[in-house]
C-alpha positions as a printed Julia matrix, in Angstrom:
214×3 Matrix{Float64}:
 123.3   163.59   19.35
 120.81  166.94   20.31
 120.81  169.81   17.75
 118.91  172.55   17.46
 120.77  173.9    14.44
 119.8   172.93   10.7
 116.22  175.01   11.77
 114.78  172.76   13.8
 115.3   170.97   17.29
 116.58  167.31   16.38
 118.35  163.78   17.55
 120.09  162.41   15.16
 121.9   158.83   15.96
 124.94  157.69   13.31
 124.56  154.44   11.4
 126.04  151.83   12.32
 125.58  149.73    9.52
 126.23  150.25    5.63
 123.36  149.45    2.94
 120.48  150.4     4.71
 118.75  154.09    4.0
 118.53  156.55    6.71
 114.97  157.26    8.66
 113.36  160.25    9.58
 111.12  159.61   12.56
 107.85  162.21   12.78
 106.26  162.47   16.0
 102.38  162.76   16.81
 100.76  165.45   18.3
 102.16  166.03   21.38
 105.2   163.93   20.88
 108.75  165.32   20.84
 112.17  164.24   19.02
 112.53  161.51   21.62
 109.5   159.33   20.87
 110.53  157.36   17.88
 113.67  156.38   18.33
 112.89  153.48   20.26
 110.47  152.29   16.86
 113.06  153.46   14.32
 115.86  150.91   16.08
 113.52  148.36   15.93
 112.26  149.03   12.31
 115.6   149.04   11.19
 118.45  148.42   13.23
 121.57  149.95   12.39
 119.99  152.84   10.23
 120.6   156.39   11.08
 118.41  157.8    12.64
 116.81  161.56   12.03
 114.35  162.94   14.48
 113.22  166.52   14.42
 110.45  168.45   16.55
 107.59  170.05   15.11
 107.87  173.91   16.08
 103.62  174.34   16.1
 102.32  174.12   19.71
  98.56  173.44   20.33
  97.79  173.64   24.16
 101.31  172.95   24.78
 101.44  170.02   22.91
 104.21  169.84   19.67
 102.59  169.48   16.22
 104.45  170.08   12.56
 101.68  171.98   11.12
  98.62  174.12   12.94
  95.13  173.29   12.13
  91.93  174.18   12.56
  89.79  171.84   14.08
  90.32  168.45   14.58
  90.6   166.67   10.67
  90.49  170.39    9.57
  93.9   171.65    8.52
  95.44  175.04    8.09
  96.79  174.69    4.77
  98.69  177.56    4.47
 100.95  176.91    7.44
 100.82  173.17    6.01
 102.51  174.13    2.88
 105.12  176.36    4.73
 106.18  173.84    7.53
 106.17  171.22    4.5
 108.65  173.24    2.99
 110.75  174.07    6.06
 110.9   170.6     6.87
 111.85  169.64    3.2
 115.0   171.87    3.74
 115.96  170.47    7.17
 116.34  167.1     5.45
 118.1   168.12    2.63
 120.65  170.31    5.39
 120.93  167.68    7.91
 121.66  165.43    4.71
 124.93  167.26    4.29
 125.31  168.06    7.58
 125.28  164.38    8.73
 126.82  162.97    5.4
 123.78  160.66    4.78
 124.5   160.05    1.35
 122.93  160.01   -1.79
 119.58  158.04   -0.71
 117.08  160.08    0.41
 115.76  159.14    3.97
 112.69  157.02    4.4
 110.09  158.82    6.89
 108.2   157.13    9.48
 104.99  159.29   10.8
 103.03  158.43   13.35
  99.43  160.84   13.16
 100.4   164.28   12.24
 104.11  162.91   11.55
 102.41  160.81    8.75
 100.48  163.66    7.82
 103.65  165.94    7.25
 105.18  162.98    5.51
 102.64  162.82    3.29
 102.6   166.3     2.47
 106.31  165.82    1.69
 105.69  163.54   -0.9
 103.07  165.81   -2.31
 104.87  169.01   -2.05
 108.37  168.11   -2.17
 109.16  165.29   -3.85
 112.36  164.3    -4.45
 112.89  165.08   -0.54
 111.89  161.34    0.79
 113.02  158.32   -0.52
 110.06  156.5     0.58
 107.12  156.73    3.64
 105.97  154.57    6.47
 102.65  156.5     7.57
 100.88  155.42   10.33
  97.2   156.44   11.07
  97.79  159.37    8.0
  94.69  161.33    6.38
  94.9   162.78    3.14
  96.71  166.66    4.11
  96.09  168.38    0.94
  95.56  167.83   -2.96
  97.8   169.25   -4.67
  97.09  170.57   -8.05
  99.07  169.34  -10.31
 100.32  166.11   -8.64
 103.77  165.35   -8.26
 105.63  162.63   -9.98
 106.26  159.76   -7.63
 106.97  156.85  -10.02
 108.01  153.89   -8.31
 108.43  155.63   -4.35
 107.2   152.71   -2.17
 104.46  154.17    0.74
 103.25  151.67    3.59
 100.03  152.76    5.07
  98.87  151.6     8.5
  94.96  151.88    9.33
  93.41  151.43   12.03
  89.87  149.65   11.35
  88.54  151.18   14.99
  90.74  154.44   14.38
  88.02  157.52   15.73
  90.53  160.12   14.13
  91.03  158.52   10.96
  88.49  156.93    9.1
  89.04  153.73    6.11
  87.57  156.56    3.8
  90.3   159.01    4.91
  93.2   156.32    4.51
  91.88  155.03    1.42
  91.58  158.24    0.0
  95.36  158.81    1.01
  96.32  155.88   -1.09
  94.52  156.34   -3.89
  95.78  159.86   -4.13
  99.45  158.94   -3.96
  98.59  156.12   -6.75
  97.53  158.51   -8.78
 101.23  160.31   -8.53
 102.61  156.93   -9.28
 103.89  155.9    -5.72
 103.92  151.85   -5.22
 101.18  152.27   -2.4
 100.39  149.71    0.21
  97.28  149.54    2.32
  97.14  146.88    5.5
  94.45  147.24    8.47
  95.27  146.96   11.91
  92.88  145.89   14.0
  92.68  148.75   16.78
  92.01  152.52   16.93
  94.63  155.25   16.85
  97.17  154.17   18.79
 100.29  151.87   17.12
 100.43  148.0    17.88
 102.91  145.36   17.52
 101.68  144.77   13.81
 102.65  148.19   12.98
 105.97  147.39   13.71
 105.89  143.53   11.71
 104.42  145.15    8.73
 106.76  148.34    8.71
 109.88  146.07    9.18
 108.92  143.77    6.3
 107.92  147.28    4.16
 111.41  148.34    5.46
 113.21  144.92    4.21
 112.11  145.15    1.07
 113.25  148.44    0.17
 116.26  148.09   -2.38
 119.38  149.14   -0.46
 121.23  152.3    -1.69
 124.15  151.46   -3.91
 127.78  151.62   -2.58
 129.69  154.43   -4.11
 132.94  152.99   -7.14
């Protein structure tokens, strides 16, 4: 299903099976509501799946957020498109009939960037976060409370966008809001692998399943 209602441009494919959480799928740069729905399937089959596009264009190219320079982020439109993204969930949540579990986001680059930022900013929002090749978007000040929210992290050790220090950095910061953080290293650069995909279906797996309504 293609929507462009809710505030953004989205696919969004039903469940087909009960006791698993929904996923919201975040495209890289340049990537559009189409790319991760082959990964999401795969991650967790049967989930529903909720993909928007990010509105920001850079040379063409879709992005969720503008920056500045490569690694150098404008935080201002960060916060906004945080936010605007924050309230697409919580619409297409109704919209779709999700349920009461927030969905568990899978971002790939700037996806996992915006995810992260969603955990920062909005918390509450995600039930969770898959982030693959992220950087640290912002600091807030104060931190959010994220007691308990289980975060995979996915690092490349050869990324040449992200560095270990960034990723690191990323983790420590969301320990310090209390999230149950996970760091593994792929070996490669930027781009995903097949270990992506073991490591975020075993993160997946062991996510408790929502309970079933009385």
């Amino acid at each position: 299903m293609t929507g462009t209602s809710l505030g953004l441009a989205h696919r969004f494919v039903p469940a087909t099976r009960l006791g698993v959480p929904p996923l919201l799928l975040l495209h890289g740069t340049g990537g559009t509501e189409d790319d991760l729905l082959p990964l999401g399937e795969r991650l967790l089959p049967g989930a529903a799946l909720l993909s928007p596009r990010g509105q920001v264009l850079e040379n063409g190219m879709p992005r969720f957020f503008r920056r500045l320079a490569e690694g150098v982020f404008d935080l201002d439109d960060l916060r906004r498109r945080t936010n605007e993204l924050a309230d697409f969930v919580d619409a297409a949540r109704r919209t779709y009939d999700l349920g009461p579990t927030p969905p568990i986001a899978v971002g790939f680059s700037n996806g996992a960037n915006i995810a992260a930022s969603t955990l920062l900013l909005r918390p509450g929002t995600l039930g969770g976060a898959l982030l693959l090749r992220p950087m640290v978007p912002l600091v807030p000040d104060p931190l959010p409370t994220l007691t308990g929210v289980p975060v995979q992290i996915n690092a490349g050790t050869a990324d040449p966008i992200v560095t270990p220090a960034q990723s690191e950095a990323l983790g420590k910061l969301l320990e310090r809001a209390g999230a149950a953080v996970t760091v593994d290293w792929i070996r490669g650069g930027h781009g995903l692998t097949p270990k992506d995909l073991e490591i975020g279906t075993r993160f997946l797996a062991g996510i408790p399943k929502p309970r079933s309504s009385p």
